[in-house]
C-alpha positions as CSV (number, residue, x, y, z in Angstrom):
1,X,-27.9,13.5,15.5
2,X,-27.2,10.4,13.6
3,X,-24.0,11.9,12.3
4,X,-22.8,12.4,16.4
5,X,-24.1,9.0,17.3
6,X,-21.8,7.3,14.6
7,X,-18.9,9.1,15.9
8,X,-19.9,7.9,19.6
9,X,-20.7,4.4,18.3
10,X,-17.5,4.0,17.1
11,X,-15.3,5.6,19.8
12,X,-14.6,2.4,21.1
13,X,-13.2,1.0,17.7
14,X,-10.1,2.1,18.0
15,X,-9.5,1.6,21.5
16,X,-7.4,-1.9,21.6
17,X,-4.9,-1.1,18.7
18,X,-4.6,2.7,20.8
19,X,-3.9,0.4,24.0
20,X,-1.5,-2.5,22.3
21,X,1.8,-1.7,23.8
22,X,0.5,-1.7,27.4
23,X,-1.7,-4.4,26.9
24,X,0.6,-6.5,25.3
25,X,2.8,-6.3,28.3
26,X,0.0,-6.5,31.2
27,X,-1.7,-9.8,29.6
28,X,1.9,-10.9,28.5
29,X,1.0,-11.6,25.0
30,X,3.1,-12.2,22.4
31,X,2.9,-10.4,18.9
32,X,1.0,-13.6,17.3
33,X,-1.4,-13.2,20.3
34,X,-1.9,-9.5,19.7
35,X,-2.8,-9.6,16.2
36,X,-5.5,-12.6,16.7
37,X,-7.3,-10.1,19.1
38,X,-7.3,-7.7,16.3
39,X,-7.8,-10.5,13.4
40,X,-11.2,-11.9,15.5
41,X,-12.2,-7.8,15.8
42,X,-11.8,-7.9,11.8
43,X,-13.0,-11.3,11.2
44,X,-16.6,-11.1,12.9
45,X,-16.7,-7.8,11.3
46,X,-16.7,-8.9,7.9
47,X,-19.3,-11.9,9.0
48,X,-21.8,-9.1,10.2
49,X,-21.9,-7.1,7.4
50,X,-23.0,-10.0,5.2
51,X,-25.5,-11.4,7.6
52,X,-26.8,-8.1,8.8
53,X,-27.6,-6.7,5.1
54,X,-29.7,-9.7,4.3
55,X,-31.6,-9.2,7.6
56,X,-32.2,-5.5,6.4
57,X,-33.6,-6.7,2.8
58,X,-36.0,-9.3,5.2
59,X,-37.2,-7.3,8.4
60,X,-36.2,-3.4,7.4
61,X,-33.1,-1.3,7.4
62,X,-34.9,0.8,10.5
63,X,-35.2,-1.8,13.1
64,X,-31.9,-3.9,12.3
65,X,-30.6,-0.5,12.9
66,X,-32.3,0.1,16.2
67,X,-31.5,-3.8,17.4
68,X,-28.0,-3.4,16.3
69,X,-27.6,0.0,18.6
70,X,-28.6,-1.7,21.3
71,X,-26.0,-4.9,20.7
72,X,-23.2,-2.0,20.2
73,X,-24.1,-0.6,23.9
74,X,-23.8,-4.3,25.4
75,X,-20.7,-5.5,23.4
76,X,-19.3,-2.1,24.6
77,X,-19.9,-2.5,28.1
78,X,-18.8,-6.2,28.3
79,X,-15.7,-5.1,26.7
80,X,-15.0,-2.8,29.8
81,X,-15.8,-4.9,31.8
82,X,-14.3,-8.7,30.9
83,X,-11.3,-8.1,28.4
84,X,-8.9,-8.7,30.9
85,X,-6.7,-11.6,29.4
86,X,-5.7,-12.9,25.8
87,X,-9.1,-14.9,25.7
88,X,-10.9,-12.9,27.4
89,X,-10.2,-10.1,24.7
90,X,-10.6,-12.4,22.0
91,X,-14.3,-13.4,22.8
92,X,-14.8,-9.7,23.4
93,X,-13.4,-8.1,20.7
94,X,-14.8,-10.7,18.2
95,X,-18.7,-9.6,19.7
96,X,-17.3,-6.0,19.6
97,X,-16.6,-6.5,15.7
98,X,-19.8,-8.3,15.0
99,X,-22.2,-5.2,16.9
100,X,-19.8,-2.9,15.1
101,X,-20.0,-4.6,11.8
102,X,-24.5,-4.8,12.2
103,X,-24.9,-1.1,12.4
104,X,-22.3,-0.1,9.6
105,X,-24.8,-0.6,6.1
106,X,-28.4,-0.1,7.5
107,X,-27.2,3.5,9.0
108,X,-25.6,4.4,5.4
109,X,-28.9,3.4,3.5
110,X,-31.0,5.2,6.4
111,X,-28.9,8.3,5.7
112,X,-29.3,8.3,1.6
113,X,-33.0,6.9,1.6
114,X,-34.4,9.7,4.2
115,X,-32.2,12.6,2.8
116,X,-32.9,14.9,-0.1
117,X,-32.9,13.7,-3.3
118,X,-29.7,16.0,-4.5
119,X,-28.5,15.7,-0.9
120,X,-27.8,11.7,-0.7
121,X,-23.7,11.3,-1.8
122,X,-23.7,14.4,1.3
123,X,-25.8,12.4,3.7
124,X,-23.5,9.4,3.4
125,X,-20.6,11.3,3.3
126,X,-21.1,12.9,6.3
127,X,-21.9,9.3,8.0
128,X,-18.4,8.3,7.2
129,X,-17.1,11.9,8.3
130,X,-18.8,10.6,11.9
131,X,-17.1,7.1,11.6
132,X,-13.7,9.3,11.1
133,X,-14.5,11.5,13.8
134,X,-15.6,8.5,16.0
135,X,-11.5,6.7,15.5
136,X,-10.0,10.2,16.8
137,X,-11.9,10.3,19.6
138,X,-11.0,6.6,19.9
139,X,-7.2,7.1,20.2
140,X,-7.3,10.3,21.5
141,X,-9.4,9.5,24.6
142,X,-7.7,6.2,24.9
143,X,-4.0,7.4,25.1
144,X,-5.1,10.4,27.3
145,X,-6.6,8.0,29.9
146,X,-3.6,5.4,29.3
147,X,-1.0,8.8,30.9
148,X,-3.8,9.0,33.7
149,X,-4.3,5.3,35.4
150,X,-3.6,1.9,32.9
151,X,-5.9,0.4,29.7
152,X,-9.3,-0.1,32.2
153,X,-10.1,3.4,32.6
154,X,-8.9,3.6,28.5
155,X,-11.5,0.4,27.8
156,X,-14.0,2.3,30.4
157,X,-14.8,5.7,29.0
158,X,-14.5,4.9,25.2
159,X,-16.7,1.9,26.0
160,X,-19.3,4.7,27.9
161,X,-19.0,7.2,24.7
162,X,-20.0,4.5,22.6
163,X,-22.8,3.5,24.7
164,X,-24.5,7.4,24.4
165,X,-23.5,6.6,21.2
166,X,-25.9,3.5,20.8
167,X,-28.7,6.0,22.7
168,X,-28.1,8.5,20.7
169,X,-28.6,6.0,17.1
170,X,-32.1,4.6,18.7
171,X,-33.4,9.0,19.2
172,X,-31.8,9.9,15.8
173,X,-34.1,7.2,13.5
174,X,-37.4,7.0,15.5
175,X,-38.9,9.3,12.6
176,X,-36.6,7.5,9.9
177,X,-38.8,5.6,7.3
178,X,-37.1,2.1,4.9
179,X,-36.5,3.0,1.5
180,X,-39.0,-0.6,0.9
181,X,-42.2,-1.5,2.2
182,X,-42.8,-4.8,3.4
183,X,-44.6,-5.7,-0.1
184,X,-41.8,-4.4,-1.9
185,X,-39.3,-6.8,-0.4
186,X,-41.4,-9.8,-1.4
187,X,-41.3,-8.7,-5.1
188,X,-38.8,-10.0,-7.4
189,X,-37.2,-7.7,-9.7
190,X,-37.0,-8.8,-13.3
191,X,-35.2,-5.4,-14.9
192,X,-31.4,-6.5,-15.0
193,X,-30.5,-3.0,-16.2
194,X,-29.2,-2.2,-12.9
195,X,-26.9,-5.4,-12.3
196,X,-24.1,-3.8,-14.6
197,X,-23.9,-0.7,-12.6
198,X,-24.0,-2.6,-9.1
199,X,-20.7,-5.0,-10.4
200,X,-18.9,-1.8,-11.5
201,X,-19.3,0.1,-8.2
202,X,-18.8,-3.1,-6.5
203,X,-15.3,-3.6,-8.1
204,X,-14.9,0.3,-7.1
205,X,-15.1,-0.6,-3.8
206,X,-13.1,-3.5,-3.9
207,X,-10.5,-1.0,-5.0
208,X,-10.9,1.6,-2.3
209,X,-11.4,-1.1,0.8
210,X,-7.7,-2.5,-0.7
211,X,-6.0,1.2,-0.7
212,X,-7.8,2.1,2.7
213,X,-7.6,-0.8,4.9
214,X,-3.6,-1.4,3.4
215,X,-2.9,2.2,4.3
216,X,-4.1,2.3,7.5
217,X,-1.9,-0.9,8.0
218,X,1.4,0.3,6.9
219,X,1.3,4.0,7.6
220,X,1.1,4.2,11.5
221,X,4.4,1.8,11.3
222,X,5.9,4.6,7.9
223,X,5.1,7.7,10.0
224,X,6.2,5.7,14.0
225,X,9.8,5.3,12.1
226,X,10.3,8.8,10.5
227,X,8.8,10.6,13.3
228,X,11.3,8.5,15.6
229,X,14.3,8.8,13.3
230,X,14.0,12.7,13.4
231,X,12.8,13.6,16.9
232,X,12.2,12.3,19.9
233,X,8.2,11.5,20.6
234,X,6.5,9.3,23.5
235,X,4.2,6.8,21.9
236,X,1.3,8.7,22.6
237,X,2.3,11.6,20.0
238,X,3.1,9.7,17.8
239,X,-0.7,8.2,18.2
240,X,-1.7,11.7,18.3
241,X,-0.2,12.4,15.1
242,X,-1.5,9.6,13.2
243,X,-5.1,9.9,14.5
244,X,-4.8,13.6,13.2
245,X,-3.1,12.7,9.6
246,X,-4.8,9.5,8.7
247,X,-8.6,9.8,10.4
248,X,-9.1,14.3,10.8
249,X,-8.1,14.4,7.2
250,X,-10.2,11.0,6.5
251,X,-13.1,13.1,8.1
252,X,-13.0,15.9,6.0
253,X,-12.4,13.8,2.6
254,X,-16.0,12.0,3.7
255,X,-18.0,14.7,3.7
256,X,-16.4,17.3,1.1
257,X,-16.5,14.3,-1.2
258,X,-20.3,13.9,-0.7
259,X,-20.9,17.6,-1.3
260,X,-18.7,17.5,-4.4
261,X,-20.8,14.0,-5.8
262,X,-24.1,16.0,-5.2
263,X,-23.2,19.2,-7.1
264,X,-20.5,17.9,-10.1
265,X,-21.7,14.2,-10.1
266,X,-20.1,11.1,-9.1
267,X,-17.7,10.2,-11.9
268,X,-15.8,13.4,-11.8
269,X,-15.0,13.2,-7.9
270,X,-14.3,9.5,-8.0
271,X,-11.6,9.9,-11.0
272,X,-10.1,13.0,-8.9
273,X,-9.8,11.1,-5.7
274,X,-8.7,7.9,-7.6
275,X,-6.0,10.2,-9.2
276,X,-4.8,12.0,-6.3
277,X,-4.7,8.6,-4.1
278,X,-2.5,6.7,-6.9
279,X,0.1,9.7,-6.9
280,X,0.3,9.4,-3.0
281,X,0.4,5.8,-3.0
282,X,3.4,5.5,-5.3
283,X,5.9,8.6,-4.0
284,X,5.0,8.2,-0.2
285,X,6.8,5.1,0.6
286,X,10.1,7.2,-1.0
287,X,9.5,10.4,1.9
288,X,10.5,8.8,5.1
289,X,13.2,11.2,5.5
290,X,11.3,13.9,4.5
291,X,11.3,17.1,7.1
292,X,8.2,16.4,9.2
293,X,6.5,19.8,8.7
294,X,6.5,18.5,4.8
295,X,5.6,14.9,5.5
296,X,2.8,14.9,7.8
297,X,0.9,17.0,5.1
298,X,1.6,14.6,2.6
299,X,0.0,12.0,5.0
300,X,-3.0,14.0,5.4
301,X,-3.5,14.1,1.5
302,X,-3.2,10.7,1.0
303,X,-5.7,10.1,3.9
304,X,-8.1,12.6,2.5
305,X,-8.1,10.8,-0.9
306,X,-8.0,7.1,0.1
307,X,-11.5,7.7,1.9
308,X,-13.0,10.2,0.0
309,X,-14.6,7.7,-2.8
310,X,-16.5,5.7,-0.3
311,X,-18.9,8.2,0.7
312,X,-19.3,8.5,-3.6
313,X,-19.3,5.0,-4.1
314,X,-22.4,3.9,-1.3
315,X,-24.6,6.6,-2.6
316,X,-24.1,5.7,-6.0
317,X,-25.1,2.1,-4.9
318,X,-28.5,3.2,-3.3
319,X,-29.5,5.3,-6.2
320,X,-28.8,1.7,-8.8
321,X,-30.1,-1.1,-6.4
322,X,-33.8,-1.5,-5.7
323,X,-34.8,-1.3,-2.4
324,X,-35.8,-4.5,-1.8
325,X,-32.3,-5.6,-2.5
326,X,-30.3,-2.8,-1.3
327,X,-29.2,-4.8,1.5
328,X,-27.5,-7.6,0.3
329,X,-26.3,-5.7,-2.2
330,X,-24.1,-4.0,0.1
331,X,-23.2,-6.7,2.2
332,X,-22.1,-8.8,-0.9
333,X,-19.7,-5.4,-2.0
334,X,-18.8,-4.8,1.9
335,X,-17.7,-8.3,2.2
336,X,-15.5,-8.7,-1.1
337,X,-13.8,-5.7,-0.3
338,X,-12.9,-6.7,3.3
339,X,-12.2,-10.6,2.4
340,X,-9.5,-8.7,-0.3
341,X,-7.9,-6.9,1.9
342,X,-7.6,-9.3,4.9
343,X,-5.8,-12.0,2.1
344,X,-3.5,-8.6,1.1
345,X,-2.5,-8.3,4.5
346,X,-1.8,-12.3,5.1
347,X,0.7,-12.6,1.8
348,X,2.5,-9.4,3.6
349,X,2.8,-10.9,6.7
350,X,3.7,-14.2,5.0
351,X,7.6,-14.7,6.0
């Protein structure tokens, strides 16, 4: 259940970059505007995840979780309902980020702490799988309402999934229990044994949020102009395409990695994913005028690989961190990944 309400939850992440080029046309912004929208989405993001994992360490992992749920179901709706305009969107988007952002590390360390001990990289992994699943339905149910009426029937029925989304999160933890007890968060912990550990994974991660978030940046533009140079496609399957090669194949790297972590170990899967991403990374740039029947399954490799180490990488971090300092832990990886990528993807822009 919590696996379907992250892929609700998130159905409305997608949803702006899905609706750009009508939005972008019926609020007459220019391209500067449009990527400020997206930059405050990202922005407040980042900020959340930082915040939010302290607040786990200080109240509990379960009820930040539940509170968070509910502040994803009224973001959502006021998104519906008041992005209407360049500001308008940017004060909406910017509270959708932050909701987004609060539920992201207390529901992975609610999955790992309540599942199985040999079961935990699977647990997570299949979190992620629901984030993945939760972007398709995204851009798929935003471009299919886009060829019915215009971008407010697009904003109003991703903006309701993710609301039975938030429902859904509150039903699927009532019975979940914190991985500390309140006198466990007001220890300190004097064993530094586990610090090395944490700084390695957290450089891992810094890594994967860098491949990731850059692919997912240049690959809808890679695959818009090969797909356009060989045939002739509407914007929405081309949107269709990408959804299925970057976030399907993203879904099923999350959860087969998790399965792989729990039955080979972690270090064997991350090296094989680490291996498989660099080879994609390096010749795919090269394949823009490769037949499409033999690019788009190149596509879905590379989107299989650049995602499968997270799922590896967070349950690896709740099995080193204590508890009572899981949290922050997180947050402090989450937010040195993201603030990596976002200065990557300024020096591209940079004329």
């Amino acid at each position: 259940m919590l696996v379907l309400a992250r892929a609700c939850t998130t159905a409305v992440f997608m949803t702006y970059p899905a609706c750009l080029r009508s939005l972008m046309d019926a609020w007459q912004m220019t391209a500067a505007r449009a990527g400020t929208v997206q930059g405050a989405f990202t922005a407040s993001f980042v900020i959340s995840l930082l915040v939010v994992s302290f607040l786990c360490d200080r109240f509990g992992e379960k009820r930040v979780f539940v509170w968070s749920a509910i502040a994803c179901a009224v973001s959502a709706v006021f998104f519906a309902v008041s992005a209407r305009s360049f500001e308008s969107a940017l004060v909406c988007m910017a509270l959708l980020g932050a909701t987004q952002g609060a539920s992201y590390t207390p529901a992975i360390i609610l999955a790992s702490t309540n599942a199985q001990p040999h079961r935990k990289a699977s647990a997570v992994g299949w979190i992620l799988a629901g984030m993945s699943a939760g972007y398709v339905i995204s851009i798929l149910v935003a471009n299919v309402m886009l060829a019915v009426a215009d971008y407010r029937l697009s904003f109003a029925v991703t903006s309701a999934i993710a609301v039975v989304g938030s429902a859904l999160s509150v039903v699927a933890t009532r019975h979940a229990v914190d991985p500390a007890t309140p006198a466990d968060r007001v220890k300190t912990h004097d064993d530094r044994r586990w610090k090395r550990q944490a700084r390695f994974l957290t450089l891992g991660h810094i890594g994967h949020t860098w491949e990731s978030f850059g692919a997912w940046a240049w690959i809808p533009a890679f695959l818009t102009a090969s797909l356009l140079s060989q045939h002739h496609m509407t914007g929405i399957e081309i949107g269709l395409w990408t959804a299925v090669t970057l976030h399907v194949s993203g879904f099923l790297g999350s959860f087969l990695s998790g399965y792989a972590a729990d039955r080979f170990g972690a270090k064997p899967v991350l090296v094989g994913f680490s291996v498989i991403g660099t080879i994609c990374s390096l010749v795919i740039g090269w394949l823009g005028e490769l037949n499409v029947a033999l690019l788009l399954p190149v596509v879905a490799v590379y989107g299989f690989a650049i995602i499968g180490d997270s799922a590896v990488l967070s349950s690896a971090m709740t099995e080193v961190v204590p508890p009572s300092q899981l949290g922050r832990a997180l947050g402090v990886r989450s937010i040195f990944g993201l603030a990596r990528v976002r200065c990557r993807l300024l020096s591209l822009a940079w004329p």
